[in-house]
mmCIF file as gemmi writes it, N, C-alpha and C atoms, coordinates in Angstrom:
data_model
loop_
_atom_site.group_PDB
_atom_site.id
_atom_site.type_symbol
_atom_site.label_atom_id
_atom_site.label_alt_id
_atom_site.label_comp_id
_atom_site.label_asym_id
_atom_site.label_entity_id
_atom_site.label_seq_id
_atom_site.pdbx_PDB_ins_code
_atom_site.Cartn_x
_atom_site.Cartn_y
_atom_site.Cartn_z
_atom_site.occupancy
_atom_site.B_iso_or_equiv
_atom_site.pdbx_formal_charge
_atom_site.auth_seq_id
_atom_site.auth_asym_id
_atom_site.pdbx_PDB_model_num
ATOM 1 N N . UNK Axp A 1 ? -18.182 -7.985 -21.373 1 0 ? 1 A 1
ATOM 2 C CA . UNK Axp A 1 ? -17.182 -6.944 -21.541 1 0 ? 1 A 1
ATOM 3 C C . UNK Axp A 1 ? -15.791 -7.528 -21.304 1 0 ? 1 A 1
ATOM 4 N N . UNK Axp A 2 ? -14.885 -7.101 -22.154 1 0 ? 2 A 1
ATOM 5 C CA . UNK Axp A 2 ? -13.511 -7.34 -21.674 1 0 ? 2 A 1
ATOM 6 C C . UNK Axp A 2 ? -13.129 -7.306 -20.435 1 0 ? 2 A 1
ATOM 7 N N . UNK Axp A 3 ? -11.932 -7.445 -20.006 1 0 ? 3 A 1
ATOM 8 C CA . UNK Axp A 3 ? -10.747 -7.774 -18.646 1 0 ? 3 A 1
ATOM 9 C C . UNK Axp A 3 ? -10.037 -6.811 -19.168 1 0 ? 3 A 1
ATOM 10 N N . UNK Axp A 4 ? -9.497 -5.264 -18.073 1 0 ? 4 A 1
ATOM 11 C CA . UNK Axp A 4 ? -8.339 -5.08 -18.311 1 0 ? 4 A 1
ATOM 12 C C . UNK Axp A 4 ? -7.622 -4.724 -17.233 1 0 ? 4 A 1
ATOM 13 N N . UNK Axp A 5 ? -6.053 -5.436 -16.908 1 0 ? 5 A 1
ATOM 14 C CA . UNK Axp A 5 ? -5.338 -5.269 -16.299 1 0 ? 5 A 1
ATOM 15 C C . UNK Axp A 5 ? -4.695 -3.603 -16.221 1 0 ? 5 A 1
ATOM 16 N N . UNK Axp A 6 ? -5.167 -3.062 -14.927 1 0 ? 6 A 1
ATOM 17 C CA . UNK Axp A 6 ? -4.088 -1.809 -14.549 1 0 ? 6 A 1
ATOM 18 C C . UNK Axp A 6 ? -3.296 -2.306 -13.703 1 0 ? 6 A 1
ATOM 19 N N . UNK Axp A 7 ? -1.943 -1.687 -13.991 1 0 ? 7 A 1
ATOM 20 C CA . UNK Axp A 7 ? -0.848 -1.831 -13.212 1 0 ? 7 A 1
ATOM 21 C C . UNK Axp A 7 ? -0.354 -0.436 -12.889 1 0 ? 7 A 1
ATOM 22 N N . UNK Axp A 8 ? -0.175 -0.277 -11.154 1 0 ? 8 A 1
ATOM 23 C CA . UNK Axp A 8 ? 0.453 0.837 -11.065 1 0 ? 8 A 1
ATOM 24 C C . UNK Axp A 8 ? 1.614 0.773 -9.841 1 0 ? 8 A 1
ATOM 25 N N . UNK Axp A 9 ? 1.918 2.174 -9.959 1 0 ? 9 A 1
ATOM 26 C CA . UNK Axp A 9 ? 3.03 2.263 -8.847 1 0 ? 9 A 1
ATOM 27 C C . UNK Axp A 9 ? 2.601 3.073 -7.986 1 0 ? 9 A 1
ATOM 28 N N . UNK Axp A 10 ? 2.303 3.132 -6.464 1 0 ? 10 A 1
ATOM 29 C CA . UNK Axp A 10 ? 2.147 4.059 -5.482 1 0 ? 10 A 1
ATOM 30 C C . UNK Axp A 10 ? 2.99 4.544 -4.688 1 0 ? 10 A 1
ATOM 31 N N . UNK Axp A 11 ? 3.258 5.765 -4.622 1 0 ? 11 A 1
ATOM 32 C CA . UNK Axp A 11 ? 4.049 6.741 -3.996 1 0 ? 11 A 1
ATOM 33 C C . UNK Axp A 11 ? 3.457 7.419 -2.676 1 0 ? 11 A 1
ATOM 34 N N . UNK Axp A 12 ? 4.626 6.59 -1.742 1 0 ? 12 A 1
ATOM 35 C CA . UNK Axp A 12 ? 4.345 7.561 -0.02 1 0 ? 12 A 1
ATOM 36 C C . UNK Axp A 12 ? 5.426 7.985 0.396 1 0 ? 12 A 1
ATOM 37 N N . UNK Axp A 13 ? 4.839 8.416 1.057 1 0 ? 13 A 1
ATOM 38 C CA . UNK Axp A 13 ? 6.061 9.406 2.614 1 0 ? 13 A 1
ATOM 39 C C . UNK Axp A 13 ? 5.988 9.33 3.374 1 0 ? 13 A 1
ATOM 40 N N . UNK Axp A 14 ? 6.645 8.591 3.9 1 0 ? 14 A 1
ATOM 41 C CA . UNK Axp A 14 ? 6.769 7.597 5.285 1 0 ? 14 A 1
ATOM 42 C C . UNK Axp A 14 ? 7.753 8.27 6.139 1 0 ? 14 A 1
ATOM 43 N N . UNK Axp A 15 ? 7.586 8.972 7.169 1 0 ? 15 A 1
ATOM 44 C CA . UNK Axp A 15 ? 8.354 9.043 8.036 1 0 ? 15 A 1
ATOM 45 C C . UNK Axp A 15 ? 8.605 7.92 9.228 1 0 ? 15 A 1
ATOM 46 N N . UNK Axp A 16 ? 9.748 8.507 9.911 1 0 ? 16 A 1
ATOM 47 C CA . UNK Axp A 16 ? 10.798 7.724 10.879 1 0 ? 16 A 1
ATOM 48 C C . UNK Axp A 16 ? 11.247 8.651 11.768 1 0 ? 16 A 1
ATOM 49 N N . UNK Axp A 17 ? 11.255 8.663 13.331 1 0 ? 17 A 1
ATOM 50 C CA . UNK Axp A 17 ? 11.518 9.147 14.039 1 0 ? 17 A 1
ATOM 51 C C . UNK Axp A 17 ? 12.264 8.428 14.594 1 0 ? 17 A 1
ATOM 52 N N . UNK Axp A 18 ? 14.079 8.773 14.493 1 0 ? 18 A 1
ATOM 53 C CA . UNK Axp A 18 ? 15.177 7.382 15.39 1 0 ? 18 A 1
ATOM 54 C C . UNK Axp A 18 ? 16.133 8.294 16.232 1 0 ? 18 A 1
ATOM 55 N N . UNK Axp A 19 ? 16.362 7.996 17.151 1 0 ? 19 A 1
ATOM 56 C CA . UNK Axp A 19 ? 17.239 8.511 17.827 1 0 ? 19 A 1
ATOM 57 C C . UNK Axp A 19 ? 18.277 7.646 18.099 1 0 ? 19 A 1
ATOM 58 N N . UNK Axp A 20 ? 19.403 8.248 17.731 1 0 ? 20 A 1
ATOM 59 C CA . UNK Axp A 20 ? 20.865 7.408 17.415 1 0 ? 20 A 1
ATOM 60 C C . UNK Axp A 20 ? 22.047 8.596 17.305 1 0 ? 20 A 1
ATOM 61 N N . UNK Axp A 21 ? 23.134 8.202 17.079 1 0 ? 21 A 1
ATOM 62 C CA . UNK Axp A 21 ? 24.455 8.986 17.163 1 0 ? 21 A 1
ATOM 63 C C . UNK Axp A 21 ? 24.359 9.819 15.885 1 0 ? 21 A 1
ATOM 64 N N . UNK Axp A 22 ? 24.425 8.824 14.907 1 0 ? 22 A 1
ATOM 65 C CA . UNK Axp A 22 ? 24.822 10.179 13.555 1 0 ? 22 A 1
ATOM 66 C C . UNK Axp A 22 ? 23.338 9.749 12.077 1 0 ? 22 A 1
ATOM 67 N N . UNK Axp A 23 ? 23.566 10.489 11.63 1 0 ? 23 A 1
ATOM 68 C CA . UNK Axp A 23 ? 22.079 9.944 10.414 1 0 ? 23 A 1
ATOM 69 C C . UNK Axp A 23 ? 22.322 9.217 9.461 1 0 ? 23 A 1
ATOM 70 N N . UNK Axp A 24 ? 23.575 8.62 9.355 1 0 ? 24 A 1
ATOM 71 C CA . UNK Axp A 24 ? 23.868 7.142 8.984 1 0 ? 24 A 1
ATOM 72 C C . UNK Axp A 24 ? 23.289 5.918 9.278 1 0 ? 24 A 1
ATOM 73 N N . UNK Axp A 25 ? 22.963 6.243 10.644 1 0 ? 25 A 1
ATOM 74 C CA . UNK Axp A 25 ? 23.03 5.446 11.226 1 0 ? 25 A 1
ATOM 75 C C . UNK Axp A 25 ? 21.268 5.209 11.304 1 0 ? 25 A 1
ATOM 76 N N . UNK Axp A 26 ? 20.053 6.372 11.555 1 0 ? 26 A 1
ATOM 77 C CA . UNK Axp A 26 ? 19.218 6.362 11.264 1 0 ? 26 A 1
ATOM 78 C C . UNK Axp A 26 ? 18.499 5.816 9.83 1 0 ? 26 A 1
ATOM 79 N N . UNK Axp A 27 ? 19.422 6.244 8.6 1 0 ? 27 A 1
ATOM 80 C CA . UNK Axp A 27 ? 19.16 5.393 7.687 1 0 ? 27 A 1
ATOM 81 C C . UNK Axp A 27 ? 19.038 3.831 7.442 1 0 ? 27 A 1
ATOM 82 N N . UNK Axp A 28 ? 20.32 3.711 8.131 1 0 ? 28 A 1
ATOM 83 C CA . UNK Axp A 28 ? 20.315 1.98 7.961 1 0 ? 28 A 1
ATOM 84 C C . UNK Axp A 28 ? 19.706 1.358 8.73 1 0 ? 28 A 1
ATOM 85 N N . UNK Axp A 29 ? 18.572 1.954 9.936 1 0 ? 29 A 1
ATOM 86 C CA . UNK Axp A 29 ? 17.731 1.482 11.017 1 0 ? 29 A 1
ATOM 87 C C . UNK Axp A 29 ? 16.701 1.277 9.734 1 0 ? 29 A 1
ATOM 88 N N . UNK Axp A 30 ? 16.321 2.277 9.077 1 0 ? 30 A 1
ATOM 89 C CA . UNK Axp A 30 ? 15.181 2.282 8.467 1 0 ? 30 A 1
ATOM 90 C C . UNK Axp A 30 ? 15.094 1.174 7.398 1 0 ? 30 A 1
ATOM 91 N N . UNK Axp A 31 ? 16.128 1.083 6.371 1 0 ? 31 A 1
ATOM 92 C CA . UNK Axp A 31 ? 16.746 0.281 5.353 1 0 ? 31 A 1
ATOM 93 C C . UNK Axp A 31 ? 16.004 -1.112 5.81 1 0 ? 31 A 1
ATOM 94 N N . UNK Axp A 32 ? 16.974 -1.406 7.002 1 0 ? 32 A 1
ATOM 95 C CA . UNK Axp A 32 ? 16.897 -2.701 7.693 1 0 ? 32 A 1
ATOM 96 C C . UNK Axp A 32 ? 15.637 -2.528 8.449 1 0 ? 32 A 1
ATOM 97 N N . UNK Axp A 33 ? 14.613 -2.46 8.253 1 0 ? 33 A 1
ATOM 98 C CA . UNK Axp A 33 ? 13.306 -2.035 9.047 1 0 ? 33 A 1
ATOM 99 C C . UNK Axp A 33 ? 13.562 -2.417 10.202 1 0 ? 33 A 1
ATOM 100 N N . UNK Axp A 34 ? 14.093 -1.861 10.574 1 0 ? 34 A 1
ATOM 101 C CA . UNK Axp A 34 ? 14.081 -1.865 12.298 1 0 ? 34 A 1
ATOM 102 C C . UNK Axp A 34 ? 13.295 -0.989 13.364 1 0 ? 34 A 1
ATOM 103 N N . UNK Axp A 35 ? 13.109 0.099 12.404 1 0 ? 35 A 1
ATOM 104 C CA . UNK Axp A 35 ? 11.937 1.187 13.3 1 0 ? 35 A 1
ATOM 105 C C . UNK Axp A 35 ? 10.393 1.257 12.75 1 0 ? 35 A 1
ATOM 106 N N . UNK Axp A 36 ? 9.64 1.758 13.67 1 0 ? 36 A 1
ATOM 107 C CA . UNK Axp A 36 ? 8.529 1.817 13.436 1 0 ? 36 A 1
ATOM 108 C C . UNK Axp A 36 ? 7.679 3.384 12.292 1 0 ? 36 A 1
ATOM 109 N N . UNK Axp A 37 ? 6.802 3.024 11.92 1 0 ? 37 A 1
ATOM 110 C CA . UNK Axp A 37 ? 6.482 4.14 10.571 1 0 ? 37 A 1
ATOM 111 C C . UNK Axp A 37 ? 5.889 5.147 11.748 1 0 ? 37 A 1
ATOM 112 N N . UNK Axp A 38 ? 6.455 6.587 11.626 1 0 ? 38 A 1
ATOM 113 C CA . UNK Axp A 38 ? 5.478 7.617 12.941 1 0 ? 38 A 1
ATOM 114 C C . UNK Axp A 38 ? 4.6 8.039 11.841 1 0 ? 38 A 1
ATOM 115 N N . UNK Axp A 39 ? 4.188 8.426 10.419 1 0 ? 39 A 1
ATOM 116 C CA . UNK Axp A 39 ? 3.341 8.534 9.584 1 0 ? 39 A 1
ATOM 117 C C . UNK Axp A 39 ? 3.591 8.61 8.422 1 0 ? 39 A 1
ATOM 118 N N . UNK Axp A 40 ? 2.487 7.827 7.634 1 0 ? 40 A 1
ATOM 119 C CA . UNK Axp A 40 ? 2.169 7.842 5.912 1 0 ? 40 A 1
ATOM 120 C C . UNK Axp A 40 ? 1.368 8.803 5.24 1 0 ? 40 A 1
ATOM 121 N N . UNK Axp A 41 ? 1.557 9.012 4.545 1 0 ? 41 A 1
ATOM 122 C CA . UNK Axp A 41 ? 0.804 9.966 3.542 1 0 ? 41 A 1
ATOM 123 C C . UNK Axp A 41 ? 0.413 9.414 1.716 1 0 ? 41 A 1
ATOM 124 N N . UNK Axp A 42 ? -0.462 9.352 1.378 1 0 ? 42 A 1
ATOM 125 C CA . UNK Axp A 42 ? 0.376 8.375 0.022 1 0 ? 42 A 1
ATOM 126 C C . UNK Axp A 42 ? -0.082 9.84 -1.037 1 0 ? 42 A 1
ATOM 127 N N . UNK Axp A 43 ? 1.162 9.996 -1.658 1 0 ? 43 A 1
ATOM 128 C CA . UNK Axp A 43 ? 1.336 10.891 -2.553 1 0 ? 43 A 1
ATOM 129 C C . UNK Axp A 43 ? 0.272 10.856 -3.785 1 0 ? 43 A 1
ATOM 130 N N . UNK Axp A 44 ? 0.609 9.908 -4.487 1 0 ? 44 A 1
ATOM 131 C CA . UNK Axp A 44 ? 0.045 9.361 -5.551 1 0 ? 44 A 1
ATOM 132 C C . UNK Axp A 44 ? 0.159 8.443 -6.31 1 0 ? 44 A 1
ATOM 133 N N . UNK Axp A 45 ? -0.588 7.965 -7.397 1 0 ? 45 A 1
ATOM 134 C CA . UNK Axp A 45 ? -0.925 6.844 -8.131 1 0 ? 45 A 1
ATOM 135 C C . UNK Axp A 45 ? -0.525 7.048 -9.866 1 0 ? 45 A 1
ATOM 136 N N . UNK Axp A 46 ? 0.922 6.137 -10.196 1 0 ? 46 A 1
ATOM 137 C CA . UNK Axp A 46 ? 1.053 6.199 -11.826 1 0 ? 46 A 1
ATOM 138 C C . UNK Axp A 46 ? 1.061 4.684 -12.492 1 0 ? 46 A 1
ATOM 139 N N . UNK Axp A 47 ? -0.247 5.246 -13.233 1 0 ? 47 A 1
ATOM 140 C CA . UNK Axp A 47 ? -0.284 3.857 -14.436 1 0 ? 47 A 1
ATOM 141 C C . UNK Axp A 47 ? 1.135 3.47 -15.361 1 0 ? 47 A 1
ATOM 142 N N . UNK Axp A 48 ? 1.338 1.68 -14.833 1 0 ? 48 A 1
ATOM 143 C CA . UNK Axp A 48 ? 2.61 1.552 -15.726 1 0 ? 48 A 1
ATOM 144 C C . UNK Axp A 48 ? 2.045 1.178 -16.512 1 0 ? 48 A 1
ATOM 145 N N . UNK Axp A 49 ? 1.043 0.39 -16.874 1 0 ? 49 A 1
ATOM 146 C CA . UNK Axp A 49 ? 0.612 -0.235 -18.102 1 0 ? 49 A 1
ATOM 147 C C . UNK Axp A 49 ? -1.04 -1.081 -17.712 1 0 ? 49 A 1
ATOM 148 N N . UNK Axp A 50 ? -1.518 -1.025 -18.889 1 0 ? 50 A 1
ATOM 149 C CA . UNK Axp A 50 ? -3.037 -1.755 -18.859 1 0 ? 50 A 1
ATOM 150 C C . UNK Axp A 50 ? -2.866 -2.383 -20.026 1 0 ? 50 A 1
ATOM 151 N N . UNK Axp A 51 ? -3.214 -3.407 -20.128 1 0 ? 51 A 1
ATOM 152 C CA . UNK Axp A 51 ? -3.489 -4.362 -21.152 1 0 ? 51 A 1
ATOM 153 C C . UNK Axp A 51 ? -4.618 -5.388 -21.029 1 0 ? 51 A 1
ATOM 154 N N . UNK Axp A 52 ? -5.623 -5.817 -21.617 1 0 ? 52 A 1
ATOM 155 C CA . UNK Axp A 52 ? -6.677 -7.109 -21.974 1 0 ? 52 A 1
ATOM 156 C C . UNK Axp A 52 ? -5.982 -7.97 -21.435 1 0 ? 52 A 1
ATOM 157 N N . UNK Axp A 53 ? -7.205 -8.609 -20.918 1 0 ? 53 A 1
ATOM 158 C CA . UNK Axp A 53 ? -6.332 -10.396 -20.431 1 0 ? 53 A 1
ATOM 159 C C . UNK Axp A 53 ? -7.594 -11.189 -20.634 1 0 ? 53 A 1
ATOM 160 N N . UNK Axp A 54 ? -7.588 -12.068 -20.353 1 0 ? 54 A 1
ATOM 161 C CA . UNK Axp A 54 ? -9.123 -13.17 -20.602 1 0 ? 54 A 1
ATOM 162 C C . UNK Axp A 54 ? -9.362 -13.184 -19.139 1 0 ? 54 A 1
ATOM 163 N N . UNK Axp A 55 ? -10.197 -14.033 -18.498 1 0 ? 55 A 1
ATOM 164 C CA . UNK Axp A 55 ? -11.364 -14.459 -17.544 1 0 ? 55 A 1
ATOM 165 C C . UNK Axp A 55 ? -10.506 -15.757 -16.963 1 0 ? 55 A 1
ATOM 166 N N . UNK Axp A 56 ? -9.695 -16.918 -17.989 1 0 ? 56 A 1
ATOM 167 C CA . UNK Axp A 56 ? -8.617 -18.056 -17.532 1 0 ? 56 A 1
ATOM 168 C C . UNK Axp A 56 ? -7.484 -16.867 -16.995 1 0 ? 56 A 1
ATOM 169 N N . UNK Axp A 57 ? -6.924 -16.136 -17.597 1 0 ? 57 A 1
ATOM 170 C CA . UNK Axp A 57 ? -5.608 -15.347 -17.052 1 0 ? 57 A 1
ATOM 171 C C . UNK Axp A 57 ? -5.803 -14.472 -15.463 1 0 ? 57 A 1
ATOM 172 N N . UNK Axp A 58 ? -7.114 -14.439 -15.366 1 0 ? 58 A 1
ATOM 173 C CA . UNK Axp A 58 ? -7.207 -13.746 -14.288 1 0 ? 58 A 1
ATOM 174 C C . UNK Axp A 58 ? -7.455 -14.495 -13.251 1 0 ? 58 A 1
ATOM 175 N N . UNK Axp A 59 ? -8.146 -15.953 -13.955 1 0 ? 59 A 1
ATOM 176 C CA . UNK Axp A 59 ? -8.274 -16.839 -12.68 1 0 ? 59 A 1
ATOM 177 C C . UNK Axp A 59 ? -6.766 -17.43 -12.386 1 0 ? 59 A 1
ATOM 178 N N . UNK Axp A 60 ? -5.918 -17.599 -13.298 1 0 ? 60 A 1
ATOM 179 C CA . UNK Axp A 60 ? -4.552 -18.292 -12.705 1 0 ? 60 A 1
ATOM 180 C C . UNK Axp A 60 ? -4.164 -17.217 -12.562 1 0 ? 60 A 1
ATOM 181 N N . UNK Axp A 61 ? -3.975 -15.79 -12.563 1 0 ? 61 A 1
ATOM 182 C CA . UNK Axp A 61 ? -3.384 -14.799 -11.635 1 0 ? 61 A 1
ATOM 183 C C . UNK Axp A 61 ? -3.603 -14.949 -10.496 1 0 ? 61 A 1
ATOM 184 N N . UNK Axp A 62 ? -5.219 -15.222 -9.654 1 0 ? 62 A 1
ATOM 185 C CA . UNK Axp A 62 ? -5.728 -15.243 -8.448 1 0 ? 62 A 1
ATOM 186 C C . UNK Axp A 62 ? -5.186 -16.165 -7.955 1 0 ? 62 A 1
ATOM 187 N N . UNK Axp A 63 ? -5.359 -17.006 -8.622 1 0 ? 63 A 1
ATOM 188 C CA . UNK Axp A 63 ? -4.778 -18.999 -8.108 1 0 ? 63 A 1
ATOM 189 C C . UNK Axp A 63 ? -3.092 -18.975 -7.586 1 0 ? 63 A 1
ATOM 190 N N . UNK Axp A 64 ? -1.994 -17.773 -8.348 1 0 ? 64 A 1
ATOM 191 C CA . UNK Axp A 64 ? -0.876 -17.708 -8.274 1 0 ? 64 A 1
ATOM 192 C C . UNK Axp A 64 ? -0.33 -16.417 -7.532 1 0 ? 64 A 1
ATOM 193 N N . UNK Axp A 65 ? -1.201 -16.338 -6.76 1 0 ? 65 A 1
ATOM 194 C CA . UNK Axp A 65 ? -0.403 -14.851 -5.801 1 0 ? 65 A 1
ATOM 195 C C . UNK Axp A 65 ? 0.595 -15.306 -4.695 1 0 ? 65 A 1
ATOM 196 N N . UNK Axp A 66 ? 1.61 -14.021 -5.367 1 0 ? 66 A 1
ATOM 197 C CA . UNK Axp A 66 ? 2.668 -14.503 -4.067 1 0 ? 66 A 1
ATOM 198 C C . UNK Axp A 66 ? 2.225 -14.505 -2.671 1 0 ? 66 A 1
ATOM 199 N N . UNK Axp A 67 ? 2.777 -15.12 -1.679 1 0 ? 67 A 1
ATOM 200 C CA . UNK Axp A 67 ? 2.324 -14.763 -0.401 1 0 ? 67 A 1
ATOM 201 C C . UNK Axp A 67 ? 2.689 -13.412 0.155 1 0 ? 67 A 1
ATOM 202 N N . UNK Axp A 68 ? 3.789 -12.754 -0.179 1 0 ? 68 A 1
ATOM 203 C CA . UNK Axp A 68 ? 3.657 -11.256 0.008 1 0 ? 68 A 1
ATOM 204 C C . UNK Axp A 68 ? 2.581 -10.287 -0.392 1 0 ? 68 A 1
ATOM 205 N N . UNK Axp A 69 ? 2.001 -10.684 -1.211 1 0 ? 69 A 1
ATOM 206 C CA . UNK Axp A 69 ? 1.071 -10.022 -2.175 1 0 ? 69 A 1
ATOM 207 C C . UNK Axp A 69 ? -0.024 -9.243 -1.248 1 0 ? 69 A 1
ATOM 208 N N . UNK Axp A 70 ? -1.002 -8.549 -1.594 1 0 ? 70 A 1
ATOM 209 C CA . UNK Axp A 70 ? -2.458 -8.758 -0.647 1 0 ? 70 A 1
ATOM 210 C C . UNK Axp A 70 ? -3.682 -8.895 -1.304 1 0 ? 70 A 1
ATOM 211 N N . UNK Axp A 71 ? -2.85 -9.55 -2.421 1 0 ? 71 A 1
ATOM 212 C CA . UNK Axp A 71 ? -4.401 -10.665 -3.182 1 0 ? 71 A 1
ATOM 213 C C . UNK Axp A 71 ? -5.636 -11.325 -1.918 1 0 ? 71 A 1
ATOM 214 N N . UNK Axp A 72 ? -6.367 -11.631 -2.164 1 0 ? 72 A 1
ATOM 215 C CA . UNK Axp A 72 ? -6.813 -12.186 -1.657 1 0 ? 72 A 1
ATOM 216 C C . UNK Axp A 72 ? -7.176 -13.97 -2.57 1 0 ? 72 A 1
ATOM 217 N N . UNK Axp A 73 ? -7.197 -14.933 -2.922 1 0 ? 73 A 1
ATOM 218 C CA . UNK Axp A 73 ? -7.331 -15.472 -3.9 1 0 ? 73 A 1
ATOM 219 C C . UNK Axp A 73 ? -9.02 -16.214 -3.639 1 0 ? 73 A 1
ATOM 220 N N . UNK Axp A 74 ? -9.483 -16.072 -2.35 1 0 ? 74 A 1
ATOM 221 C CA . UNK Axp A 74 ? -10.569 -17.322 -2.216 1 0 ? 74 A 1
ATOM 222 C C . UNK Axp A 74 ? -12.07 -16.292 -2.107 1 0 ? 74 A 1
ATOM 223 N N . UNK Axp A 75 ? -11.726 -14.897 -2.612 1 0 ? 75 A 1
ATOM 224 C CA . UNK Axp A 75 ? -12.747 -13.687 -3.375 1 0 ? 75 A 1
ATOM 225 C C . UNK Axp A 75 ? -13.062 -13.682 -4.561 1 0 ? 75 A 1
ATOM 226 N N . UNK Axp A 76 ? -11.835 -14.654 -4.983 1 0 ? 76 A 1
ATOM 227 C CA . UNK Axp A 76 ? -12.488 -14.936 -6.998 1 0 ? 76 A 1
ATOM 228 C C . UNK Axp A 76 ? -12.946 -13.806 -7.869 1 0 ? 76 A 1
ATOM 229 N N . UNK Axp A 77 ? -13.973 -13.867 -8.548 1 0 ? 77 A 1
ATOM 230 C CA . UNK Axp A 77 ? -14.948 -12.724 -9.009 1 0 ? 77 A 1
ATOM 231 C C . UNK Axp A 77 ? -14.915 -11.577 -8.215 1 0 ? 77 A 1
ATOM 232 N N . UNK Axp A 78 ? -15.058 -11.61 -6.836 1 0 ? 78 A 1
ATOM 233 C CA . UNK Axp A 78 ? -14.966 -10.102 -6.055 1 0 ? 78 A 1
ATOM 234 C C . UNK Axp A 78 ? -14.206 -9.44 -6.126 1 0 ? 78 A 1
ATOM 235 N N . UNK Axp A 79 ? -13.153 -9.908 -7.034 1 0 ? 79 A 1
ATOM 236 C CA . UNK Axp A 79 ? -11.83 -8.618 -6.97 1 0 ? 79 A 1
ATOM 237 C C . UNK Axp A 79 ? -12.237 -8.258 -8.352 1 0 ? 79 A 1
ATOM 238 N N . UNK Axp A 80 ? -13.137 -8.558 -9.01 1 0 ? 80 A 1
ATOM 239 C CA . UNK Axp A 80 ? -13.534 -7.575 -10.667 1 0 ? 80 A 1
ATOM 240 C C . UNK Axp A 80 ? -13.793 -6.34 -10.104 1 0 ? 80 A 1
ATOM 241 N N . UNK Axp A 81 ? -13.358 -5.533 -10.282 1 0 ? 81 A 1
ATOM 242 C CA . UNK Axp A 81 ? -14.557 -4.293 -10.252 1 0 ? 81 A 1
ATOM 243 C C . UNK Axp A 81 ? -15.056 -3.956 -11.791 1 0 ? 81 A 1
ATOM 244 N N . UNK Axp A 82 ? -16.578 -3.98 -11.601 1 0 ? 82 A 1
ATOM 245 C CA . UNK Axp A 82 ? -17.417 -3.635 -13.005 1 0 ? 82 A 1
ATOM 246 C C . UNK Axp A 82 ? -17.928 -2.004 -12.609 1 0 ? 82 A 1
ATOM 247 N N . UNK Axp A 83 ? -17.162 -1.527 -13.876 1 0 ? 83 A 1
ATOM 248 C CA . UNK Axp A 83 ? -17.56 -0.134 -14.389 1 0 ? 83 A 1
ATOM 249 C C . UNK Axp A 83 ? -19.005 -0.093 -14.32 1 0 ? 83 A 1
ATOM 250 N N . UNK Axp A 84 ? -19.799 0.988 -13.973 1 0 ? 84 A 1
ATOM 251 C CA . UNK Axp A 84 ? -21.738 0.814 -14.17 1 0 ? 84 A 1
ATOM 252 C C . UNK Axp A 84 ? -21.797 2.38 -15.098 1 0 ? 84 A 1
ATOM 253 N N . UNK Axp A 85 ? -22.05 1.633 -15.991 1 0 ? 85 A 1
ATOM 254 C CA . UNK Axp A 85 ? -22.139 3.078 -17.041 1 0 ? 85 A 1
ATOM 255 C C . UNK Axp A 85 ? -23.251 3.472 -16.836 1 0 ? 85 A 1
ATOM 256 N N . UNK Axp A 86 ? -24.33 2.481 -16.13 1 0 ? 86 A 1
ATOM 257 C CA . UNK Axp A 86 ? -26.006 3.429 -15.964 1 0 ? 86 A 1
ATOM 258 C C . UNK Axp A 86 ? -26.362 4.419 -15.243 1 0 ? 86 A 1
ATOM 259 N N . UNK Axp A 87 ? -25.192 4.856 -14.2 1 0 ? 87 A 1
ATOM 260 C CA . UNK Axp A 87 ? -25.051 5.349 -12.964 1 0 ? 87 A 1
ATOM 261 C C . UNK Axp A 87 ? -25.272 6.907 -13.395 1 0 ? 87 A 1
């Protein structure tokens, strides 16, 4: 079966609890991560795009993750997930 790449964007709501002089000032704590998250919620999930790739494109995707990322790269094959249509 084919490879296909989803790409999406996830949406949360992260609160911040700061105590400071004015809410300027709370913003730019947050900006500059300086405070800690008091809770997440994740809203939801929008597809930017899916497209085919081959089995080589996915292995030099794995091979090339940024270190920010949370690829894992030395799971290889374990990051396929296969659809089970028998289910």
């Amino acid at each position: 079966m084919p490879l296909y790449l989803v790409e999406t964007i996830s949406t949360f709501r992260i609160r911040y609890v700061i105590d400071c002089k004015e809410a300027e000032h709370a913003g730019d704590t947050v900006v500059c991560e300086e405070a800690p998250e008091f809770s997440q919620k994740h809203i939801g999930e929008d597809i930017i795009g899916i497209r085919e790739i081959t089995y080589d494109e996915f292995k030099h995707m794995n091979e090339n993750l940024e270190p920010h990322e949370n690829g894992s790269p030395w799971m290889g094959d374990k990051l396929i997930h296969i659809v089970d249509y028998d289910r």
